[in-house]
C-alpha positions as CSV (number, residue, x, y, z in Angstrom):
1,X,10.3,6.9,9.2
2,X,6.7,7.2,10.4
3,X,5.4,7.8,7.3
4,X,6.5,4.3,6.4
5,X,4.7,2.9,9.6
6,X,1.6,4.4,8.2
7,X,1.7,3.1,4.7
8,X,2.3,-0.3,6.5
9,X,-0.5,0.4,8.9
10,X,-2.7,1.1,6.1
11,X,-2.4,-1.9,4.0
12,X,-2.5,-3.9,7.0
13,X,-5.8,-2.7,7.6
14,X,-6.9,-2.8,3.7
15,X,-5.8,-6.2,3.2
16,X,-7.9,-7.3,6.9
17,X,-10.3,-5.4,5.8
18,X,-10.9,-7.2,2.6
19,X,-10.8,-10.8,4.6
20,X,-13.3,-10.1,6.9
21,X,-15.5,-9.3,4.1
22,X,-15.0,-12.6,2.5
23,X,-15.8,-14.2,5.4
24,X,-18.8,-12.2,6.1
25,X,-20.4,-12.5,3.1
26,X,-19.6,-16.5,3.5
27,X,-21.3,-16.7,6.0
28,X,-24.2,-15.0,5.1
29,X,-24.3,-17.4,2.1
30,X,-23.6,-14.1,0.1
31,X,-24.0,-15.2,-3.6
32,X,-20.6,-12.7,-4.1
33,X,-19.1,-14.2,-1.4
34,X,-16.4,-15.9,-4.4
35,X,-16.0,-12.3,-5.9
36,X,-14.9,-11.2,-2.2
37,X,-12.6,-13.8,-1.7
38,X,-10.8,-13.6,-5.5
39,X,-10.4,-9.5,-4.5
40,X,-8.7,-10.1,-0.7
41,X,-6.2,-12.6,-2.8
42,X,-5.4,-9.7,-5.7
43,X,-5.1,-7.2,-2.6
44,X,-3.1,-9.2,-0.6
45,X,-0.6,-9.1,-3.6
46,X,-1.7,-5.9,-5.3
47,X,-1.1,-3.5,-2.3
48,X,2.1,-4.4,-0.8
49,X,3.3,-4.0,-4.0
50,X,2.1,-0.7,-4.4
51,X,2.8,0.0,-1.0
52,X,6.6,-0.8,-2.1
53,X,6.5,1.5,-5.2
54,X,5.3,4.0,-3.2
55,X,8.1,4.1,-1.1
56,X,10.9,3.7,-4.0
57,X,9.1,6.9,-5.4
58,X,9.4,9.0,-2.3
59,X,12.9,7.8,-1.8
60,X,13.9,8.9,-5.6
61,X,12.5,12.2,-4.9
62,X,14.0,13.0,-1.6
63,X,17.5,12.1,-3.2
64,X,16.6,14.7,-5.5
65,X,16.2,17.3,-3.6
66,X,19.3,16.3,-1.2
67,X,21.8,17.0,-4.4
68,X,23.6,19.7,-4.6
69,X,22.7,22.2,-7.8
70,X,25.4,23.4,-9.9
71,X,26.8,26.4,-7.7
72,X,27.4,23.6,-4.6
73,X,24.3,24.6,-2.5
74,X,21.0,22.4,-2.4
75,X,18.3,22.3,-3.9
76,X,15.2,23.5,-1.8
């Protein structure tokens, strides 16, 4: 379960990350300041979904190894 907080934490802070940079380089009448803005939108949708994937994955393969093998012991 706490690896789960942490892939949470982390996008959190990714995703913030990415705002503050947008509005920083607003600010400072930063000529990419659009470019910044246009990449905190695709990350706000971009991780999460990753971040989502990520844990499907890891679920799929701890199944895995939870099953039994053929002689009724599991697999380690």
């Amino acid at each position: 379960m706490k690896w789960k907080r942490f892939l949470a934490m982390a996008g959190v802070v990714l995703i913030l990350s990415m705002y503050i940079i947008a509005i920083i380089s607003a600010f400072s009448h930063n000529p990419e300041a659009k470019n910044w803005l246009m990449a905190a939108i695709f990350s706000s949708v971009v991780i999460p979904i990753f971040l989502y994937a990520a844990q499907l994955v890891a679920r799929v393969i701890r199944q895995n190894k939870d099953e039994p093998d053929s002689a009724g012991k599991n697999k380690k």
